[in-house]
ModelCIF file with pLDDT and N, C-alpha, C, O atoms, coordinates in Angstrom:
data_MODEL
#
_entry.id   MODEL 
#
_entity.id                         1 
_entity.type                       polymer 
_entity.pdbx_number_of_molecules   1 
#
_entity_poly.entity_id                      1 
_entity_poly.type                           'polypeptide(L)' 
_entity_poly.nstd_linkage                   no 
_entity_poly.nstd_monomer                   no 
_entity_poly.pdbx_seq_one_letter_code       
;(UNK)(UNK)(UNK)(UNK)(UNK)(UNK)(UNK)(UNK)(UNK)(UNK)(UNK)(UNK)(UNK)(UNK)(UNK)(UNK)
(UNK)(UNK)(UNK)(UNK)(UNK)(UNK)(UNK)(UNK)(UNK)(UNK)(UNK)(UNK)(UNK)(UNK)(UNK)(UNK)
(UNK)(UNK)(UNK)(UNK)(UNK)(UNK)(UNK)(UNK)(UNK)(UNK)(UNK)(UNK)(UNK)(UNK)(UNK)(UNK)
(UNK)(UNK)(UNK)
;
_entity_poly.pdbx_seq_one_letter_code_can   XXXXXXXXXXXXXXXXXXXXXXXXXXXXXXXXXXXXXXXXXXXXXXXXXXX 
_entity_poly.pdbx_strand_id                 A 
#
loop_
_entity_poly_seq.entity_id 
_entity_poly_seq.num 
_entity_poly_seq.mon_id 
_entity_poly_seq.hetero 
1 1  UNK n 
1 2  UNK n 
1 3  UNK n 
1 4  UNK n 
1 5  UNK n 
1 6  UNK n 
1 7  UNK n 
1 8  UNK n 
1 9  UNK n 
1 10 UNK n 
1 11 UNK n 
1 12 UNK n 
1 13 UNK n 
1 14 UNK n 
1 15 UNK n 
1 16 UNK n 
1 17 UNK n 
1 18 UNK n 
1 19 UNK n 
1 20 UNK n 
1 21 UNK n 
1 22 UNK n 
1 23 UNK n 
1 24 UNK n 
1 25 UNK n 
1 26 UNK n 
1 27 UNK n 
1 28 UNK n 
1 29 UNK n 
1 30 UNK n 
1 31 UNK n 
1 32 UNK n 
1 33 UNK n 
1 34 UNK n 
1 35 UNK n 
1 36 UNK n 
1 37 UNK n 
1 38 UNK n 
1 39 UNK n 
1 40 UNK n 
1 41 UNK n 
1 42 UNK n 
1 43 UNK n 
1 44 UNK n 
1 45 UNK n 
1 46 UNK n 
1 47 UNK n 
1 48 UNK n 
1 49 UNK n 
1 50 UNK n 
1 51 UNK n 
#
_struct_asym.id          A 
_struct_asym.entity_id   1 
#
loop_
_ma_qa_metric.id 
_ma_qa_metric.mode 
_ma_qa_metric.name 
_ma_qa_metric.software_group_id 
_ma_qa_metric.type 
1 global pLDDT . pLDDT 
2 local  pLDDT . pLDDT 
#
_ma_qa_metric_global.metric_id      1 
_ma_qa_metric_global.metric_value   90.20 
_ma_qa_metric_global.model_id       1 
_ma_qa_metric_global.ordinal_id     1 
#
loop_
_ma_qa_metric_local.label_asym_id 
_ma_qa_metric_local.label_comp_id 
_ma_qa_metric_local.label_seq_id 
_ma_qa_metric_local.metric_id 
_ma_qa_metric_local.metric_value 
_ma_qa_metric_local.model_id 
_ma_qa_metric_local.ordinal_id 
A UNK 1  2 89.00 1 1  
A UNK 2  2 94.00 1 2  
A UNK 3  2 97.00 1 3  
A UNK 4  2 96.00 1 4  
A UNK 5  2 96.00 1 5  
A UNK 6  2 95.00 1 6  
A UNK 7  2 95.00 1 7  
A UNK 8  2 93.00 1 8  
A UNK 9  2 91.00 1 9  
A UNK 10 2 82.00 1 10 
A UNK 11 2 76.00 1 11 
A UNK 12 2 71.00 1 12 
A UNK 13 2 72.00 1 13 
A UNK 14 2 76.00 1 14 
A UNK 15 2 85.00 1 15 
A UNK 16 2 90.00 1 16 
A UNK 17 2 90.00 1 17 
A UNK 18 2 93.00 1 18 
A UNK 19 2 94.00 1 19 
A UNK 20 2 96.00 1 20 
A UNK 21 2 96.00 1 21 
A UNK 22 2 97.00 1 22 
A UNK 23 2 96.00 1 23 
A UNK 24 2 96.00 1 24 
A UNK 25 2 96.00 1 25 
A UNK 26 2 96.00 1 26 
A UNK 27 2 95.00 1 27 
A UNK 28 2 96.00 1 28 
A UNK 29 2 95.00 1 29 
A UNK 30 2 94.00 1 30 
A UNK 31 2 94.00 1 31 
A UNK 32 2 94.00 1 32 
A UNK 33 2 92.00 1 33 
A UNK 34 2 92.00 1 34 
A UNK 35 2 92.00 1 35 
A UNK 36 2 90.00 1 36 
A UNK 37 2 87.00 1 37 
A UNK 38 2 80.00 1 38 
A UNK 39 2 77.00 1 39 
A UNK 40 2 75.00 1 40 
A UNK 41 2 82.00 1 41 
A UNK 42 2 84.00 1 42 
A UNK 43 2 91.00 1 43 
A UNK 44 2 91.00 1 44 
A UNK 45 2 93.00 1 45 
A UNK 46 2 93.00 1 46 
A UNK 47 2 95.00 1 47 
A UNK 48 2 96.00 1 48 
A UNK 49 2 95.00 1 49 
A UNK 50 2 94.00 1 50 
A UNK 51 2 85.00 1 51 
#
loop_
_atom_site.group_PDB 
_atom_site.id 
_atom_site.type_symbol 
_atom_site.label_atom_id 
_atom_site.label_alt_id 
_atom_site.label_comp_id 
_atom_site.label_asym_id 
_atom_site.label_entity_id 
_atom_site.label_seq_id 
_atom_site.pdbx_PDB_ins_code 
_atom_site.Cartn_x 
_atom_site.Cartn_y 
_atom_site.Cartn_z 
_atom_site.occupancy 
_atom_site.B_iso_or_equiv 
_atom_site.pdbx_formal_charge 
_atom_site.auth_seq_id 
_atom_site.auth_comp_id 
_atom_site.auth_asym_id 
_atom_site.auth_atom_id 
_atom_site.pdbx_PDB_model_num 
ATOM 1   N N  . UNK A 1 1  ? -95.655  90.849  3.820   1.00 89.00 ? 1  UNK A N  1 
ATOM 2   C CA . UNK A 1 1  ? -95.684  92.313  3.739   1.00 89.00 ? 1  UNK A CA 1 
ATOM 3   C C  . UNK A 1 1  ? -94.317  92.814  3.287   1.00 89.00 ? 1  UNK A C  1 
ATOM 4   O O  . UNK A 1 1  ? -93.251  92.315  3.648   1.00 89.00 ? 1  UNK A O  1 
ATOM 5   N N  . UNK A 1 2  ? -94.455  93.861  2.450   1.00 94.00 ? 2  UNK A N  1 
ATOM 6   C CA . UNK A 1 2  ? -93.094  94.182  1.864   1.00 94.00 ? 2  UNK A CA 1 
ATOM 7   C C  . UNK A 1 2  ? -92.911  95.778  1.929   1.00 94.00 ? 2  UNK A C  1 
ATOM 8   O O  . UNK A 1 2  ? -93.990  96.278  2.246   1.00 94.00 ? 2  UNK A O  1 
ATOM 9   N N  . UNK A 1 3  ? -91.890  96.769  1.731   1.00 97.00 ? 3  UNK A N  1 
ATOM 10  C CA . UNK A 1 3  ? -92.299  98.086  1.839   1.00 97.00 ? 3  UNK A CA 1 
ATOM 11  C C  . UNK A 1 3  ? -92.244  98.667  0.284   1.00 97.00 ? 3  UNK A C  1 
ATOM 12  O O  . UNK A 1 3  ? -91.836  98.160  -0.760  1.00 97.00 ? 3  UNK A O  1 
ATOM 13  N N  . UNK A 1 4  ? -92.603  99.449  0.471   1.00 96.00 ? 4  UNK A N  1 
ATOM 14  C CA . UNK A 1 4  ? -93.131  100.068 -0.875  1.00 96.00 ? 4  UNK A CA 1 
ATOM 15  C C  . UNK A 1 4  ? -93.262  101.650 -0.903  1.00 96.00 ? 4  UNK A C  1 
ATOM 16  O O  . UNK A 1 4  ? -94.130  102.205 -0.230  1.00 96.00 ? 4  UNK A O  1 
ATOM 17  N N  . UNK A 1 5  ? -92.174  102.525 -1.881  1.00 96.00 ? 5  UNK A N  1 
ATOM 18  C CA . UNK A 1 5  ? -92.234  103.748 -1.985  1.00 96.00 ? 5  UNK A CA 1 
ATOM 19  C C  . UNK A 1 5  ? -93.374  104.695 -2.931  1.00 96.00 ? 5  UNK A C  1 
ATOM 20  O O  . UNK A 1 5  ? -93.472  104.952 -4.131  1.00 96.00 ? 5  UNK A O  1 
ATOM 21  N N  . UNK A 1 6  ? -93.698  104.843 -2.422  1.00 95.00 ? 6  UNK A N  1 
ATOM 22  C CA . UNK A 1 6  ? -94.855  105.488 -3.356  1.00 95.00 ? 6  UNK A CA 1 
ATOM 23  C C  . UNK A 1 6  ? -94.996  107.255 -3.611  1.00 95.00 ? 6  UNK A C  1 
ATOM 24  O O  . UNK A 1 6  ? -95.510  108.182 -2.985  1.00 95.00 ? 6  UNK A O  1 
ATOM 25  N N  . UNK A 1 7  ? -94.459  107.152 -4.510  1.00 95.00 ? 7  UNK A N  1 
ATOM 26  C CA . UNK A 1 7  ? -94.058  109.209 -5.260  1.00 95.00 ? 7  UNK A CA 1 
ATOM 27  C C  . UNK A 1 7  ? -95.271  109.293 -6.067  1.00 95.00 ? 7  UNK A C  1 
ATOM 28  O O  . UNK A 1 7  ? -95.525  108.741 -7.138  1.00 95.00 ? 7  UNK A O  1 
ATOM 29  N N  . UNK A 1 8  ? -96.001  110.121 -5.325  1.00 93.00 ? 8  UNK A N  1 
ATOM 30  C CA . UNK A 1 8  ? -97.402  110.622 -6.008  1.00 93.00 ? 8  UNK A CA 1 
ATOM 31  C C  . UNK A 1 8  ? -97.779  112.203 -5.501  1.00 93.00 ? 8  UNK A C  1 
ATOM 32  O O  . UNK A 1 8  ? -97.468  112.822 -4.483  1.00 93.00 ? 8  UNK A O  1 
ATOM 33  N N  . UNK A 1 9  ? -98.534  112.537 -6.603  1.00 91.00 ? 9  UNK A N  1 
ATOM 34  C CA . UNK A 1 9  ? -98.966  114.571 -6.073  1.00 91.00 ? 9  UNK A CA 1 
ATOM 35  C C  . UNK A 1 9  ? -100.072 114.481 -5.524  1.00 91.00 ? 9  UNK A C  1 
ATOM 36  O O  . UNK A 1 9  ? -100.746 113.465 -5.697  1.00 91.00 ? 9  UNK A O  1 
ATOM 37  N N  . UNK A 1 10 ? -100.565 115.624 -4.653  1.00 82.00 ? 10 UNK A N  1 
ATOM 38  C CA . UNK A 1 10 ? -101.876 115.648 -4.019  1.00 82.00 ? 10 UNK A CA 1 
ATOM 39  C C  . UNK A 1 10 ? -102.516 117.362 -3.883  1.00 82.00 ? 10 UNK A C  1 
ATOM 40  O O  . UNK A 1 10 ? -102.037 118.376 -4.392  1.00 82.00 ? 10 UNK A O  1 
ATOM 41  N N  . UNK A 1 11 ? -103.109 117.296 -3.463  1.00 76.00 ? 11 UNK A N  1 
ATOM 42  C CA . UNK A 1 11 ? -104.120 118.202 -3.523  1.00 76.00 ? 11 UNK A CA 1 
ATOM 43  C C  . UNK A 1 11 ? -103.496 119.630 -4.328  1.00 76.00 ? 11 UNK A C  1 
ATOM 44  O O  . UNK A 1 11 ? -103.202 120.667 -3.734  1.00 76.00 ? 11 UNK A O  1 
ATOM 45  N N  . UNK A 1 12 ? -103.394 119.446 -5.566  1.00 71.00 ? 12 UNK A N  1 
ATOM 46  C CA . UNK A 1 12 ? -102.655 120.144 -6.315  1.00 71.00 ? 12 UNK A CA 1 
ATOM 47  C C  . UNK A 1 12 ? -101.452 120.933 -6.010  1.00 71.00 ? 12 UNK A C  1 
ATOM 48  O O  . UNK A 1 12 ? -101.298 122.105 -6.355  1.00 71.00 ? 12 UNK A O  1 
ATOM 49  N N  . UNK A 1 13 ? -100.557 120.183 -5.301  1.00 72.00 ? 13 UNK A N  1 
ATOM 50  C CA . UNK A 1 13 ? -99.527  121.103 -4.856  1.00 72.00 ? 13 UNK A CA 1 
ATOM 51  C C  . UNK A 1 13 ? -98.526  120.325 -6.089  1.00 72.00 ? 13 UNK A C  1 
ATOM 52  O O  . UNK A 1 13 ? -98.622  119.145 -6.429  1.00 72.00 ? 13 UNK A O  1 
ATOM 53  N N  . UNK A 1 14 ? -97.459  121.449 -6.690  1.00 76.00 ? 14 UNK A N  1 
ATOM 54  C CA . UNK A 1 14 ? -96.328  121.067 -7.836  1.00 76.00 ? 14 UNK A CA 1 
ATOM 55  C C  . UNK A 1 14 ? -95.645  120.292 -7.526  1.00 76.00 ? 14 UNK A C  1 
ATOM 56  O O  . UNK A 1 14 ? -95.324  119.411 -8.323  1.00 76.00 ? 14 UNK A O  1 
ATOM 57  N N  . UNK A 1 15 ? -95.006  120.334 -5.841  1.00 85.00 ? 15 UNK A N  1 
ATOM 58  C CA . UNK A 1 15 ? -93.855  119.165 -5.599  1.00 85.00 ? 15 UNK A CA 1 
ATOM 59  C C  . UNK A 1 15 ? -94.843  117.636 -5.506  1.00 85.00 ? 15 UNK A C  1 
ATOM 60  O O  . UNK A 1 15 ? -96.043  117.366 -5.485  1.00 85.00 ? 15 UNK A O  1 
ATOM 61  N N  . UNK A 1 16 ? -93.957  117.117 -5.480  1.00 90.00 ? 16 UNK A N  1 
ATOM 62  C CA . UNK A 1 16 ? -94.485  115.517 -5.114  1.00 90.00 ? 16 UNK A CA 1 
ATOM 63  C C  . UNK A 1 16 ? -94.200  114.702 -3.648  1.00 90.00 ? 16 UNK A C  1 
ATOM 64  O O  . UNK A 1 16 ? -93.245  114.934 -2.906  1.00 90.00 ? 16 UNK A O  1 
ATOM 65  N N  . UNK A 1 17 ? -94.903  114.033 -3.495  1.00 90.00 ? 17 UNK A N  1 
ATOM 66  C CA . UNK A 1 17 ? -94.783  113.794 -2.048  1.00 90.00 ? 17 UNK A CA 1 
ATOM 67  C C  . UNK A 1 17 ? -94.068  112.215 -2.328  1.00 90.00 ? 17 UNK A C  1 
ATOM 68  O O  . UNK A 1 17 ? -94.236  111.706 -3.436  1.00 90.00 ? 17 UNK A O  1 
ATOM 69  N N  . UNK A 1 18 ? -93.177  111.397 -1.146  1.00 93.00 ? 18 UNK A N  1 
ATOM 70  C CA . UNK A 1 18 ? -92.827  110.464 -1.281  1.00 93.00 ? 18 UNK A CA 1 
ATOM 71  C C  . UNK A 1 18 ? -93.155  109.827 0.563   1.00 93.00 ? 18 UNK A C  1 
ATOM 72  O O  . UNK A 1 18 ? -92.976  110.360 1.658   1.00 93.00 ? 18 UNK A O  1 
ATOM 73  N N  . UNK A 1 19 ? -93.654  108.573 0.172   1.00 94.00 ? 19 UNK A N  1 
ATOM 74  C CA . UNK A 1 19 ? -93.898  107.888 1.387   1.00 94.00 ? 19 UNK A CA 1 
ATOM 75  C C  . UNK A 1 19 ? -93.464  106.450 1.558   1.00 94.00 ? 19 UNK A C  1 
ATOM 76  O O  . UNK A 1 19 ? -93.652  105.945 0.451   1.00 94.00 ? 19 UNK A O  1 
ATOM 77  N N  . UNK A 1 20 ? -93.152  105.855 2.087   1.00 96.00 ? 20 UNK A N  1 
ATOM 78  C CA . UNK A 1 20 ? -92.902  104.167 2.436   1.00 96.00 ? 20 UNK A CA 1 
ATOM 79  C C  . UNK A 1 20 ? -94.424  103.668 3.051   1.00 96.00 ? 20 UNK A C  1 
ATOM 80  O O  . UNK A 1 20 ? -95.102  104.049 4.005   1.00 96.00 ? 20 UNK A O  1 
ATOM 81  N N  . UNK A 1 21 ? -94.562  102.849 2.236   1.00 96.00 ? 21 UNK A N  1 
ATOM 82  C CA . UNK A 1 21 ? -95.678  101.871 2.891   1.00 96.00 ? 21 UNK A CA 1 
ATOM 83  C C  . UNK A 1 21 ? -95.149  100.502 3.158   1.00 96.00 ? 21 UNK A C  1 
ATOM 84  O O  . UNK A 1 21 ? -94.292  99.996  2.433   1.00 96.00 ? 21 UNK A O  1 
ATOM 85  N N  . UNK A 1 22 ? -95.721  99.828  4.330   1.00 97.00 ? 22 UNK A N  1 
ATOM 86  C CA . UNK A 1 22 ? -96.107  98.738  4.448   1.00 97.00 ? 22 UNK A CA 1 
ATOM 87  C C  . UNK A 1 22 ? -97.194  97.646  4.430   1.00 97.00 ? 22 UNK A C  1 
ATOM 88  O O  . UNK A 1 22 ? -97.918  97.314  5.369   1.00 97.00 ? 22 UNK A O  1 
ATOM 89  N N  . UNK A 1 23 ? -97.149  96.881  2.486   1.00 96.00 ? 23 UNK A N  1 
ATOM 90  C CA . UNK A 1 23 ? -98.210  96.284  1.872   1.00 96.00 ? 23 UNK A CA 1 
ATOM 91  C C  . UNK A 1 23 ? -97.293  95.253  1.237   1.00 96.00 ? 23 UNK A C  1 
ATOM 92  O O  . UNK A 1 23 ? -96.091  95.063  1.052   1.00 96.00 ? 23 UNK A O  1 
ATOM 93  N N  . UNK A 1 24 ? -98.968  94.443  0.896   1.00 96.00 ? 24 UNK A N  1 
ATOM 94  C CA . UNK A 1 24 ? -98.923  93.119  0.264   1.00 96.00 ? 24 UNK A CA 1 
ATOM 95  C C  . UNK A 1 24 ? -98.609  92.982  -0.756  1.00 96.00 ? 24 UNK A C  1 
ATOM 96  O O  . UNK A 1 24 ? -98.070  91.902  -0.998  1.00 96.00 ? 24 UNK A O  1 
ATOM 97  N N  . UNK A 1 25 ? -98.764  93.952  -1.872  1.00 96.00 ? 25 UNK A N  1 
ATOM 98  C CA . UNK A 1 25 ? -98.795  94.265  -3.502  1.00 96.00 ? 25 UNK A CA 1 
ATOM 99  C C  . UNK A 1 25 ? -98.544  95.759  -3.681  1.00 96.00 ? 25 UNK A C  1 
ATOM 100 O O  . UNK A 1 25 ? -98.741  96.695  -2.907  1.00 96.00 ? 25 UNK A O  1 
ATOM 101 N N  . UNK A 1 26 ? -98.052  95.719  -4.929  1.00 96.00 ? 26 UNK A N  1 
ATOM 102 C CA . UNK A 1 26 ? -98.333  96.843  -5.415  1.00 96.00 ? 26 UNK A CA 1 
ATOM 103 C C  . UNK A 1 26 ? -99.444  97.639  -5.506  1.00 96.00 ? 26 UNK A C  1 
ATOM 104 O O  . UNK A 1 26 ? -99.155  98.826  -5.357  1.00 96.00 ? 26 UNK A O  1 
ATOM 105 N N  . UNK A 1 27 ? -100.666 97.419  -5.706  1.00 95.00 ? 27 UNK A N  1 
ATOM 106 C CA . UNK A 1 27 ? -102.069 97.771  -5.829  1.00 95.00 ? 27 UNK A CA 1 
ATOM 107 C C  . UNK A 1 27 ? -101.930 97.753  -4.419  1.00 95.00 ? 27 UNK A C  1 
ATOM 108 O O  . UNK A 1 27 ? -102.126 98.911  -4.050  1.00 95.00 ? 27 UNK A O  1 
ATOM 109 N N  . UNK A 1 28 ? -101.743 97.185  -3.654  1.00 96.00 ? 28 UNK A N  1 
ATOM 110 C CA . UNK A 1 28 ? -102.196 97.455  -2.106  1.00 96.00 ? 28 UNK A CA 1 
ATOM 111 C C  . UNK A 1 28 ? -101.404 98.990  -1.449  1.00 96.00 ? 28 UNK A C  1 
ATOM 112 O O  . UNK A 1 28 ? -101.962 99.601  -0.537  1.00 96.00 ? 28 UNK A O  1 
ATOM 113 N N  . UNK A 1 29 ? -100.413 99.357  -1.890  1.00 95.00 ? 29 UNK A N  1 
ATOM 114 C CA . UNK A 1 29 ? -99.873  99.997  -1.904  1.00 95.00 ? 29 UNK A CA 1 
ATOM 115 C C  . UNK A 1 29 ? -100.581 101.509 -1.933  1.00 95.00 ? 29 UNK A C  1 
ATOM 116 O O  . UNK A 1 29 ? -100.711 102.424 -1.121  1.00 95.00 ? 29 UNK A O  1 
ATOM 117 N N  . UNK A 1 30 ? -100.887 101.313 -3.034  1.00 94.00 ? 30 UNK A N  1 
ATOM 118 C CA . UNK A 1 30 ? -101.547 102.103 -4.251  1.00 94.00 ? 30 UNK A CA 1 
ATOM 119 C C  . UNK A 1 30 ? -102.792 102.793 -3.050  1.00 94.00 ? 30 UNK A C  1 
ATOM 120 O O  . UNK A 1 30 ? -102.968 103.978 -2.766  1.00 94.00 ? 30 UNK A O  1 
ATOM 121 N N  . UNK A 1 31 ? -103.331 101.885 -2.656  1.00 94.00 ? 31 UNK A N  1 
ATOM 122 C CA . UNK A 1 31 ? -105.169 102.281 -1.975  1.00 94.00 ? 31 UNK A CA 1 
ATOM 123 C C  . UNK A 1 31 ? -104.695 102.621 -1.014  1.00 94.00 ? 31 UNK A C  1 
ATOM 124 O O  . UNK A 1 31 ? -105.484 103.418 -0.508  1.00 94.00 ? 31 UNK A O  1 
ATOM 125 N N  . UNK A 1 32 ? -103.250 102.430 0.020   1.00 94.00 ? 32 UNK A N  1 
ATOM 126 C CA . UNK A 1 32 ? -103.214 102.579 1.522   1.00 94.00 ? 32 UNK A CA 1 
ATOM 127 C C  . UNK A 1 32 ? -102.719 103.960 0.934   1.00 94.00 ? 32 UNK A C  1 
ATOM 128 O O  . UNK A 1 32 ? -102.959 104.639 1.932   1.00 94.00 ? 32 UNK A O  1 
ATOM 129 N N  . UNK A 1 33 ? -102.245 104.776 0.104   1.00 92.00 ? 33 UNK A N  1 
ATOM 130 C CA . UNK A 1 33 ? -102.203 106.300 -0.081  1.00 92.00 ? 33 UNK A CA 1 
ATOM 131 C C  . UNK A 1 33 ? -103.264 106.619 -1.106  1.00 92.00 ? 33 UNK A C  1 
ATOM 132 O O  . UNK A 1 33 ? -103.082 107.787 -1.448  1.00 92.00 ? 33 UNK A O  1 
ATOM 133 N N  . UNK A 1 34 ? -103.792 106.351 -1.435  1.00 92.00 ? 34 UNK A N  1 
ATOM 134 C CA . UNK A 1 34 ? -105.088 106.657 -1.779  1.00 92.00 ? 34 UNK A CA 1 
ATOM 135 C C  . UNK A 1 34 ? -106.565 106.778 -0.670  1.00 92.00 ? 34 UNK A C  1 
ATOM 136 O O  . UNK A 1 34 ? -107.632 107.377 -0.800  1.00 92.00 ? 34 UNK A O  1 
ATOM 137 N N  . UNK A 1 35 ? -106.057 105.977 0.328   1.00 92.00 ? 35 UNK A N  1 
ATOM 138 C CA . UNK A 1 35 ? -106.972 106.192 1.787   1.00 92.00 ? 35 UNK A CA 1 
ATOM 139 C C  . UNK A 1 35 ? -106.442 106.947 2.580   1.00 92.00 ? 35 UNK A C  1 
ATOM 140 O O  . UNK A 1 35 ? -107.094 107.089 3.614   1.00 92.00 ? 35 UNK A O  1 
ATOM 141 N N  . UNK A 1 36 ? -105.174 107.703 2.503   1.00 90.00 ? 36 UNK A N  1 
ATOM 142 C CA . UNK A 1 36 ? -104.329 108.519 3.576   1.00 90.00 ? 36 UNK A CA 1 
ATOM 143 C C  . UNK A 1 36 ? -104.276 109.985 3.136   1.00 90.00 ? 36 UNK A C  1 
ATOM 144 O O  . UNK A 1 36 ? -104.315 110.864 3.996   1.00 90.00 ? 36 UNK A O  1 
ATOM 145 N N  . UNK A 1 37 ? -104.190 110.281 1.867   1.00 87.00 ? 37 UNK A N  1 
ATOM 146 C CA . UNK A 1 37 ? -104.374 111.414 1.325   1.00 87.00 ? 37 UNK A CA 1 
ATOM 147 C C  . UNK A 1 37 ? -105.323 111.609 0.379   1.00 87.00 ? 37 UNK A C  1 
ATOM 148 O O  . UNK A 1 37 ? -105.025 112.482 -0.437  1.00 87.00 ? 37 UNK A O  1 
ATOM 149 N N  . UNK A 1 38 ? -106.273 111.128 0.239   1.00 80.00 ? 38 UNK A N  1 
ATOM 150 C CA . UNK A 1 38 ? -107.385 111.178 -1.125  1.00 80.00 ? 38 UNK A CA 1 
ATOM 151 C C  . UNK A 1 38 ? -108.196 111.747 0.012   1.00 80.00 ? 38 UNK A C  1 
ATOM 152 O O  . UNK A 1 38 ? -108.885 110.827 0.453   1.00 80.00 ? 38 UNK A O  1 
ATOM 153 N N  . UNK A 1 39 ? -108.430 112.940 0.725   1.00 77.00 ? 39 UNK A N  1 
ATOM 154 C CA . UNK A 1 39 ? -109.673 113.413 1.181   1.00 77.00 ? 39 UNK A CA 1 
ATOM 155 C C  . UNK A 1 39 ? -110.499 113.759 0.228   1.00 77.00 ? 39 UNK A C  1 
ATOM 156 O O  . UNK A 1 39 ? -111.456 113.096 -0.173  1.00 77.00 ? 39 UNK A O  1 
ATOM 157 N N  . UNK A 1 40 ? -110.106 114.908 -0.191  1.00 75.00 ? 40 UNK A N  1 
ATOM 158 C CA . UNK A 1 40 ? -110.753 115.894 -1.083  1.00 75.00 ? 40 UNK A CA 1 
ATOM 159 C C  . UNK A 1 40 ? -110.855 115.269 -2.476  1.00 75.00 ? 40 UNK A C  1 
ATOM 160 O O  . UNK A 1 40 ? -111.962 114.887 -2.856  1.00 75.00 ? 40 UNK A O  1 
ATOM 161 N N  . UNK A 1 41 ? -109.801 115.140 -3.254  1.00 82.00 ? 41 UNK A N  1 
ATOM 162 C CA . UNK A 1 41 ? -109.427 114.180 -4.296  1.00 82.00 ? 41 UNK A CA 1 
ATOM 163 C C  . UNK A 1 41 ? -108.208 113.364 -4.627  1.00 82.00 ? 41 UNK A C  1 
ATOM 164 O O  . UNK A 1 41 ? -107.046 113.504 -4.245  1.00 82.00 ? 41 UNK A O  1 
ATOM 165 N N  . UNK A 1 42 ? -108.767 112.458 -5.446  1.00 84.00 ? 42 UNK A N  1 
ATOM 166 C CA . UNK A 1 42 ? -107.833 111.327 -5.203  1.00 84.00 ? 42 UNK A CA 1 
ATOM 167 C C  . UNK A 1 42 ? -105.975 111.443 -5.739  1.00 84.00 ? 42 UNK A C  1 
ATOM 168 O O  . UNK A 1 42 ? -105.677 111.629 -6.918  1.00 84.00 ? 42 UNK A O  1 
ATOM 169 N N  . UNK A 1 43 ? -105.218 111.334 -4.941  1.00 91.00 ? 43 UNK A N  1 
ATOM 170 C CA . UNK A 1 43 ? -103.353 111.870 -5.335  1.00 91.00 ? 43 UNK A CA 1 
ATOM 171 C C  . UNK A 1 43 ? -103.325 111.145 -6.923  1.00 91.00 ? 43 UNK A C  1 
ATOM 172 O O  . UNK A 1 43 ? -103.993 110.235 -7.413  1.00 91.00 ? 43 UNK A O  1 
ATOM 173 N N  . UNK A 1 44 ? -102.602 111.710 -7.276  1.00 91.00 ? 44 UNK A N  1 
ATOM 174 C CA . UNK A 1 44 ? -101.992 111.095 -8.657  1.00 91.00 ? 44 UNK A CA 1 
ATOM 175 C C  . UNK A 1 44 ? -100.928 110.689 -8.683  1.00 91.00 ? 44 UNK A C  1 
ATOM 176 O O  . UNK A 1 44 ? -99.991  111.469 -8.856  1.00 91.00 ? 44 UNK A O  1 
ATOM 177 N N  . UNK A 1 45 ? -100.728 109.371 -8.523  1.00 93.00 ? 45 UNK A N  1 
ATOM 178 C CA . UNK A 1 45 ? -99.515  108.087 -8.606  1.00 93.00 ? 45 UNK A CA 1 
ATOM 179 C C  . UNK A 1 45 ? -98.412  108.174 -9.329  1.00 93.00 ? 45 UNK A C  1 
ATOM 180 O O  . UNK A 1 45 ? -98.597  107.469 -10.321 1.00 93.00 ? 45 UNK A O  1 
ATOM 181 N N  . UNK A 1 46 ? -97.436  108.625 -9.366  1.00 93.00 ? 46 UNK A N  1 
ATOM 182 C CA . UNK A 1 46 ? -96.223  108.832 -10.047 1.00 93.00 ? 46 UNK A CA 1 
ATOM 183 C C  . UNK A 1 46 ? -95.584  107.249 -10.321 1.00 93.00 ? 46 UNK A C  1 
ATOM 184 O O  . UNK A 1 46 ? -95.471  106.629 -11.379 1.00 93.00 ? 46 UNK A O  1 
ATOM 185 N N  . UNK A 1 47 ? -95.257  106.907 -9.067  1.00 95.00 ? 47 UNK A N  1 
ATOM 186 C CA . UNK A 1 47 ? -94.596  106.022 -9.320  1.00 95.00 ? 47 UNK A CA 1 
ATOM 187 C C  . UNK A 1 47 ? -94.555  105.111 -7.840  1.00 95.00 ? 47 UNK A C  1 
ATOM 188 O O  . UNK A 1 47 ? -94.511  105.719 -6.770  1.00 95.00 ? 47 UNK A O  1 
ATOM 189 N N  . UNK A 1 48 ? -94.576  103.408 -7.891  1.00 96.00 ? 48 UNK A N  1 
ATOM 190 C CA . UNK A 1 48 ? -94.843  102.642 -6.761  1.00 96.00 ? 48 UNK A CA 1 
ATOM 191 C C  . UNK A 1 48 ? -93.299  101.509 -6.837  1.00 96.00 ? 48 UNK A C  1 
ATOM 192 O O  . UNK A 1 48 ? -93.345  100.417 -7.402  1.00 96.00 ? 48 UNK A O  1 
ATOM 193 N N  . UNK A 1 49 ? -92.601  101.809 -6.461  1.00 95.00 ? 49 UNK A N  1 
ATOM 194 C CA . UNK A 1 49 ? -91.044  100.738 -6.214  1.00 95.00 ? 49 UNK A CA 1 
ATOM 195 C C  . UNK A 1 49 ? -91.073  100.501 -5.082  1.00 95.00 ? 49 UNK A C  1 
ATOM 196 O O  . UNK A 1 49 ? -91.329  101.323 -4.202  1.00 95.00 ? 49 UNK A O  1 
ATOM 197 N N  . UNK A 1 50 ? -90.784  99.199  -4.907  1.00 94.00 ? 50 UNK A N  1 
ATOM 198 C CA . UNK A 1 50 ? -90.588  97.644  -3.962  1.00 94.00 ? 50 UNK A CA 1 
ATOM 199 C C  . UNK A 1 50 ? -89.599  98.319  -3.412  1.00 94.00 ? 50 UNK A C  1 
ATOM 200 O O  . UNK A 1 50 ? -88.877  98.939  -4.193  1.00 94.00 ? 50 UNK A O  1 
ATOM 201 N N  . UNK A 1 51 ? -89.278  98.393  -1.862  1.00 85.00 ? 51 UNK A N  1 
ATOM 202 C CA . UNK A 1 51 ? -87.934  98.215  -1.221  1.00 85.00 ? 51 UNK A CA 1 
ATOM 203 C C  . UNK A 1 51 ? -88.193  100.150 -0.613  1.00 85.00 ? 51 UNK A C  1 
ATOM 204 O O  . UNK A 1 51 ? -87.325  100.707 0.059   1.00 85.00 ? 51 UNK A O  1 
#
């Protein structure tokens, strides 16, 4: 398991949100904020960096 910053927008708000995950991959990354904030619709991924 590695951590992983993940800068993506959500429910149409302008700023961007930034979170640390703890995942296996990049793509794993990716779905654990895509399952945390994708209620309504799914965030749009800016950007996913290691560390």
């Amino acid at each position: 398991m590695s951590k992983y910053t993940v800068k993506f927008h959500y429910k149409g708000k302008s700023a961007s949100t930034t979170v640390t995950v703890e995942a296996r991959s990049e793509h794993d990354a990716r779905e654990q904020v895509r399952t945390m904030y994708g209620q309504s619709k799914p965030p749009i991924i800016i950007s996913v960096r290691k560390g």
